[in-house]
TORPA-4810 file (N, C-alpha, C, O; in nm, 3 decimals):
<nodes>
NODE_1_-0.831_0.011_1.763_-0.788_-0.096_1.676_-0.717_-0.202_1.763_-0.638_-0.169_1.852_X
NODE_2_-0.749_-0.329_1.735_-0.707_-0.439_1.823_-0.547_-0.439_1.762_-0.508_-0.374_1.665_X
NODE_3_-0.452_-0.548_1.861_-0.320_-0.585_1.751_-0.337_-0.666_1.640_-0.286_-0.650_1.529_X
NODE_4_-0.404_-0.746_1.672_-0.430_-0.840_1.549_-0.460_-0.793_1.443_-0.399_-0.828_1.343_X
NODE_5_-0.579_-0.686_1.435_-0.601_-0.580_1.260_-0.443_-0.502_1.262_-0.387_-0.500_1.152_X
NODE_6_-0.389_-0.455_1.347_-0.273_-0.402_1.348_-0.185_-0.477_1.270_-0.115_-0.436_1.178_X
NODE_7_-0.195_-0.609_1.322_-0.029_-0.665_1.267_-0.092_-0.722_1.135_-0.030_-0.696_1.032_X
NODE_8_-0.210_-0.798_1.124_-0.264_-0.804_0.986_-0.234_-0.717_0.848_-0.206_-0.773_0.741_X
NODE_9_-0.248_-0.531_0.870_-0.282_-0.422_0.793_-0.051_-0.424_0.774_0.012_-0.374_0.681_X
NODE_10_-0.007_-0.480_0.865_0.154_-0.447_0.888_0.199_-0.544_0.756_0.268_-0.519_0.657_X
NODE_11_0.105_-0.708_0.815_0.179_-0.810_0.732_0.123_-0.770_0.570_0.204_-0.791_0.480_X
NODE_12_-0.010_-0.714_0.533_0.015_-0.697_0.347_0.060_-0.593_0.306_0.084_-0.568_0.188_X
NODE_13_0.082_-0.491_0.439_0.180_-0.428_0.330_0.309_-0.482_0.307_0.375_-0.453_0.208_X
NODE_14_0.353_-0.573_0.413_0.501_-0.639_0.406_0.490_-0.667_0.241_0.550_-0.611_0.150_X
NODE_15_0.413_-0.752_0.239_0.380_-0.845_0.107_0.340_-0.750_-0.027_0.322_-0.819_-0.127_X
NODE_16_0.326_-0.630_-0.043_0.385_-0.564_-0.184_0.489_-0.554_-0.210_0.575_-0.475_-0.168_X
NODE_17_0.496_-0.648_-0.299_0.672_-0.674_-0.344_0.745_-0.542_-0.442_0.665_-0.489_-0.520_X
NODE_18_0.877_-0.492_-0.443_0.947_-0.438_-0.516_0.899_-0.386_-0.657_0.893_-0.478_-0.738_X
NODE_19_0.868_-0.274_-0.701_0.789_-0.257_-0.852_0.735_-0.250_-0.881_0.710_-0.255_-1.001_X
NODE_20_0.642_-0.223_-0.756_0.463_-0.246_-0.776_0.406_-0.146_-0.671_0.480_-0.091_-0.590_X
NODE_21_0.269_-0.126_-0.676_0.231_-0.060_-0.598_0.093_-0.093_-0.526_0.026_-0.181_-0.579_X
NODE_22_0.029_-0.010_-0.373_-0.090_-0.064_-0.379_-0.167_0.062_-0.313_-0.100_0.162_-0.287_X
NODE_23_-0.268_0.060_-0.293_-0.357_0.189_-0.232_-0.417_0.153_-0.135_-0.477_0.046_-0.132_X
NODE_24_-0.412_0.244_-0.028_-0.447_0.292_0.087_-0.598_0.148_0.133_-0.617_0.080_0.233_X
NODE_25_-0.662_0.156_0.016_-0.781_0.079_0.015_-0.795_-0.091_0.001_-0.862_-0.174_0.062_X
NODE_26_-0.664_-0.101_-0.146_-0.629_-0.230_-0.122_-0.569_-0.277_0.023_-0.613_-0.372_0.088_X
NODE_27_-0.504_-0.227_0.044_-0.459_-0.260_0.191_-0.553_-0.284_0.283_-0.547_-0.376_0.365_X
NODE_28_-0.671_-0.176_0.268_-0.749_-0.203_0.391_-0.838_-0.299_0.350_-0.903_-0.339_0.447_X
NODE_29_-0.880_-0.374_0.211_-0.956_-0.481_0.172_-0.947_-0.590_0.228_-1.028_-0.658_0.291_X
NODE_30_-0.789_-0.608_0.186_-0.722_-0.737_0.196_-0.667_-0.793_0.387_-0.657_-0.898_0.449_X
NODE_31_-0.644_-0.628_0.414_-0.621_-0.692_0.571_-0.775_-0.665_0.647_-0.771_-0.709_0.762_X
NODE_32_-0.886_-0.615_0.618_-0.967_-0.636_0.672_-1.045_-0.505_0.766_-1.143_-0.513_0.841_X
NODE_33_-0.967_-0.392_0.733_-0.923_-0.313_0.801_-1.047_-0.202_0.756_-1.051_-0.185_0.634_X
NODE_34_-1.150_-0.124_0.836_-1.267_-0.119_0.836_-1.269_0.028_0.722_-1.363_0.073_0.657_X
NODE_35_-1.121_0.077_0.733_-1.136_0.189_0.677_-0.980_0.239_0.634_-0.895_0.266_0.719_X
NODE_36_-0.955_0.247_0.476_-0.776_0.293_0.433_-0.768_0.428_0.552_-0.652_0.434_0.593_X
NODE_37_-0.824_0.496_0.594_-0.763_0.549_0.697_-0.660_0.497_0.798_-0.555_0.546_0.840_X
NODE_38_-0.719_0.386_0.823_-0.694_0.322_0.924_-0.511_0.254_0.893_-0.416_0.230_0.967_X
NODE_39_-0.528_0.246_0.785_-0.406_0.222_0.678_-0.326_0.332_0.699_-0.205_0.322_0.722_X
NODE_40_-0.361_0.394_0.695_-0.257_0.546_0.715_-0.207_0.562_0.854_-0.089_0.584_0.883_X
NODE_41_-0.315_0.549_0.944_-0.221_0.537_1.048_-0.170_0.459_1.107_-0.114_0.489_1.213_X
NODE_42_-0.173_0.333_1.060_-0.050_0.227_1.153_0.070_0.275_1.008_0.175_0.213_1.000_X
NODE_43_0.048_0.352_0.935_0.190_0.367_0.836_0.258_0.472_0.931_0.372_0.457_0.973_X
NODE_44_0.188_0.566_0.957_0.204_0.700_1.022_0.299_0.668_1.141_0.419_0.694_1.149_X
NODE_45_0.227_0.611_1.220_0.251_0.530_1.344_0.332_0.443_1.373_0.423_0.439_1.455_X
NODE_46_0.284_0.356_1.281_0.436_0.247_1.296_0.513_0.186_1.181_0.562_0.075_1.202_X
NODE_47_0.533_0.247_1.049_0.552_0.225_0.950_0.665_0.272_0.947_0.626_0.377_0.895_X
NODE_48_0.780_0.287_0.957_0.916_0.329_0.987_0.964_0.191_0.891_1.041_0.202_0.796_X
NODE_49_0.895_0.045_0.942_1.046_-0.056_0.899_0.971_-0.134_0.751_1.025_-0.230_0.695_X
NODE_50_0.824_-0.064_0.696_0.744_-0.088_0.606_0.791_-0.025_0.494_0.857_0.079_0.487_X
NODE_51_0.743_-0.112_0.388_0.790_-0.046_0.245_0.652_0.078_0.249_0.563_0.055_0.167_X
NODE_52_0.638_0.160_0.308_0.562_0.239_0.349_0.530_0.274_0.177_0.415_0.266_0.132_X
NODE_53_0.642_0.310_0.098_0.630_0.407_-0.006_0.583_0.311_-0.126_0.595_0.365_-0.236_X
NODE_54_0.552_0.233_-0.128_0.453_0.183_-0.221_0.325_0.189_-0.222_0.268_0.136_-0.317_X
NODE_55_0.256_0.245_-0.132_0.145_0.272_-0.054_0.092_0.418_-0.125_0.137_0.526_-0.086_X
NODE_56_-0.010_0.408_-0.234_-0.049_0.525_-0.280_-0.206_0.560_-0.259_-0.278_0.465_-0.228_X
NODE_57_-0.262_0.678_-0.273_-0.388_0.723_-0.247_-0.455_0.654_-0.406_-0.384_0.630_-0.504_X
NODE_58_-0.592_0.634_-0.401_-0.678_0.591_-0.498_-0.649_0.636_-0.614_-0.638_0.551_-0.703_X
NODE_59_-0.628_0.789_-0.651_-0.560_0.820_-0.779_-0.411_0.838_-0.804_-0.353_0.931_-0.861_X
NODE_60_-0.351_0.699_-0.733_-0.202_0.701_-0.772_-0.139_0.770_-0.739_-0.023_0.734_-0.759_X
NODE_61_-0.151_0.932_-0.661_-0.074_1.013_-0.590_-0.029_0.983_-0.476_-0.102_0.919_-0.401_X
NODE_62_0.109_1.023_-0.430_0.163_1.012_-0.303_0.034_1.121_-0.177_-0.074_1.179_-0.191_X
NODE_63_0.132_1.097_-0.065_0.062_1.166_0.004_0.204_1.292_-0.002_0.326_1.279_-0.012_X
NODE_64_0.108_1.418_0.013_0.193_1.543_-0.036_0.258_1.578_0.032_0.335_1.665_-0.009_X
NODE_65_0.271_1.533_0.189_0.414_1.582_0.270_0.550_1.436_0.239_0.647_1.417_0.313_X
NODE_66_0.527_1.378_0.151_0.596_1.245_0.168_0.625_1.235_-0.036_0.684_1.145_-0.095_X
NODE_67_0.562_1.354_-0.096_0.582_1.287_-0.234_0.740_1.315_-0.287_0.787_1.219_-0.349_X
NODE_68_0.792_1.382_-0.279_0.934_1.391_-0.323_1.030_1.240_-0.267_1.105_1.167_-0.331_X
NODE_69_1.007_1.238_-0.186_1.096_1.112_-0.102_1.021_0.955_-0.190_1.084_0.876_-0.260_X
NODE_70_0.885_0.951_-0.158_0.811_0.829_-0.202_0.856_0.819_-0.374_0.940_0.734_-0.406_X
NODE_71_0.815_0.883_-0.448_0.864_0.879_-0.557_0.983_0.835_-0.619_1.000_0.748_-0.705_X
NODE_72_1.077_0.920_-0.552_1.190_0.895_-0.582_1.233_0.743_-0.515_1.304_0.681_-0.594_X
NODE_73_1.216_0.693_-0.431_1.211_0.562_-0.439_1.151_0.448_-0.470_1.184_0.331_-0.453_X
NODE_74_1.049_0.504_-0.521_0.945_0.434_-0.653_1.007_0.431_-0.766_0.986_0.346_-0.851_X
NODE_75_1.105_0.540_-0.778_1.214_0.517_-0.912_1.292_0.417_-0.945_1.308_0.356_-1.050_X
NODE_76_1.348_0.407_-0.817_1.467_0.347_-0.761_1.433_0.204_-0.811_1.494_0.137_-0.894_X
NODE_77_1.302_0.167_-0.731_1.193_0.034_-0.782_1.162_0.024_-0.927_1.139_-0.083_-0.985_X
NODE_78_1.161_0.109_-0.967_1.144_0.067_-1.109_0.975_0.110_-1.171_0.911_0.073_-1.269_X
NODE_79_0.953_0.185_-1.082_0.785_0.219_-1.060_0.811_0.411_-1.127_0.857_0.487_-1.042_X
NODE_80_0.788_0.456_-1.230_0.767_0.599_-1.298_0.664_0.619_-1.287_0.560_0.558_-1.311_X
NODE_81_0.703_0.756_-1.229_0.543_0.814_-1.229_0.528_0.917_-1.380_0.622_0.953_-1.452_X
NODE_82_0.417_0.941_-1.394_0.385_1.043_-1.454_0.323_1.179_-1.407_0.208_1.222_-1.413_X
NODE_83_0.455_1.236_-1.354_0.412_1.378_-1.322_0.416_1.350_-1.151_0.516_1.315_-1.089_X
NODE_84_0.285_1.374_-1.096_0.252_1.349_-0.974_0.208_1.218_-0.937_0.191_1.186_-0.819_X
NODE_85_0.190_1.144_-1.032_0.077_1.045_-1.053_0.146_0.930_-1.108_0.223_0.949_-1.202_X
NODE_86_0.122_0.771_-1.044_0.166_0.695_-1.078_0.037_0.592_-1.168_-0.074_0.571_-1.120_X
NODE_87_0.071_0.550_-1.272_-0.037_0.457_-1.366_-0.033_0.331_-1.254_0.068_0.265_-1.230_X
NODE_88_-0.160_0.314_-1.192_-0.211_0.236_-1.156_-0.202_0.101_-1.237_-0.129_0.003_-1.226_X
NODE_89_-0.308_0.137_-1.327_-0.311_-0.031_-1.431_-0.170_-0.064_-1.461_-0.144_-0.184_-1.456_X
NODE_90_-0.084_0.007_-1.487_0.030_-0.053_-1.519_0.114_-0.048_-1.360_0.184_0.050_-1.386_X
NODE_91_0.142_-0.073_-1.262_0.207_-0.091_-1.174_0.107_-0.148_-1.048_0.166_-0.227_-0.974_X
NODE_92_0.013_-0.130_-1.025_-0.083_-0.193_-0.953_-0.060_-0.353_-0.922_-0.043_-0.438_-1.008_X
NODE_93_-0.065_-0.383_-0.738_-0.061_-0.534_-0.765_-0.181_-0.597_-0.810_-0.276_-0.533_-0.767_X
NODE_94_-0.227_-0.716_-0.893_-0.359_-0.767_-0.844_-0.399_-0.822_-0.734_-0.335_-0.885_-0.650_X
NODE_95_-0.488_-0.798_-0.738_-0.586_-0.848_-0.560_-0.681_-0.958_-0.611_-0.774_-0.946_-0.691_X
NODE_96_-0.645_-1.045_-0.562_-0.691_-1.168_-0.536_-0.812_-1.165_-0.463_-0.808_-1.097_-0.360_X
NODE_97_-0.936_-1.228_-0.494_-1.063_-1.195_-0.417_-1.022_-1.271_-0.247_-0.912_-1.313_-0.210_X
NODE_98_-1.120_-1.269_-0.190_-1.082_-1.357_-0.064_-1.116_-1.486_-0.121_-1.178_-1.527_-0.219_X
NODE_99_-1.042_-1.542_-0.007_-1.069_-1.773_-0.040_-1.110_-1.754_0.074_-1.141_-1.655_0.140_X
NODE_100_-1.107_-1.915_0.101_-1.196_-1.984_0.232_-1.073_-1.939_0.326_-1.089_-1.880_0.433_X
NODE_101_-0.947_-1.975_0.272_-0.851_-1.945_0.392_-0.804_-1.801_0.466_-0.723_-1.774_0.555_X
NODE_102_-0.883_-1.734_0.393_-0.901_-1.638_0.449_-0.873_-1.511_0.330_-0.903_-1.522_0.211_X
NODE_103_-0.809_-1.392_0.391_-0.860_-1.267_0.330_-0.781_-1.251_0.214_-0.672_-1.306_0.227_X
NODE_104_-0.798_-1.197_0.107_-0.721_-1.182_-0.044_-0.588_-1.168_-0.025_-0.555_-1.134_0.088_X
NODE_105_-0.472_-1.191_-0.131_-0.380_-1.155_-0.119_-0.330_-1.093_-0.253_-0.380_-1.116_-0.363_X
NODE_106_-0.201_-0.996_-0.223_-0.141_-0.912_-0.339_-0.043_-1.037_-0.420_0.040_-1.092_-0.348_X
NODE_107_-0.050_-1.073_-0.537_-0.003_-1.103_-0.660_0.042_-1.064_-0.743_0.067_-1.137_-0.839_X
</nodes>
């Protein structure tokens, strides 16, 4: 992975704001990023100063060495889960298709 997809995949997750949430995939849409794997590991890697924990798998679940902690500060945000599982449609950011200026953004 070059820096540039690096700091790209860094800057939208910056940009999920407080209360909301996004998945592994949105992330990798919007920064360009060939594969939400790839999402996982610059979180893994260098996600220490990232709102890392808004960052959920496709069916709204945390990742399971991280769900007690993520959650609970999904609370904090104002984001309830149900059970294991957070309602997408209702906490989900929208994704903006791409423009000319380039790649989609969270709204």
């Amino acid at each position: 992975m070059d820096d540039e997809l690096h700091e790209r995949i860094r800057a939208v997750i910056t940009g999920v704001p407080a209360g909301t949430v996004a998945t592994y995939g949105d992330i990798a849409a919007l920064s360009g990023a060939p594969s939400p794997r790839l999402v996982g590991r610059v979180l893994a890697e260098d996600g220490h100063d990232l709102p890392w924990h808004r960052i959920l798998r496709a069916d709204g679940t945390p990742a399971p060495h991280l769900a007690h902690e993520q959650l609970e500060r999904l609370r904090a945000e104002g984001v309830l889960a149900d059970g294991p599982r957070v309602n997408l449609r209702k906490y989900r950011r929208q994704v903006e298709p791409d423009s000319a200026d380039g790649p989609g953004t969270l709204f």
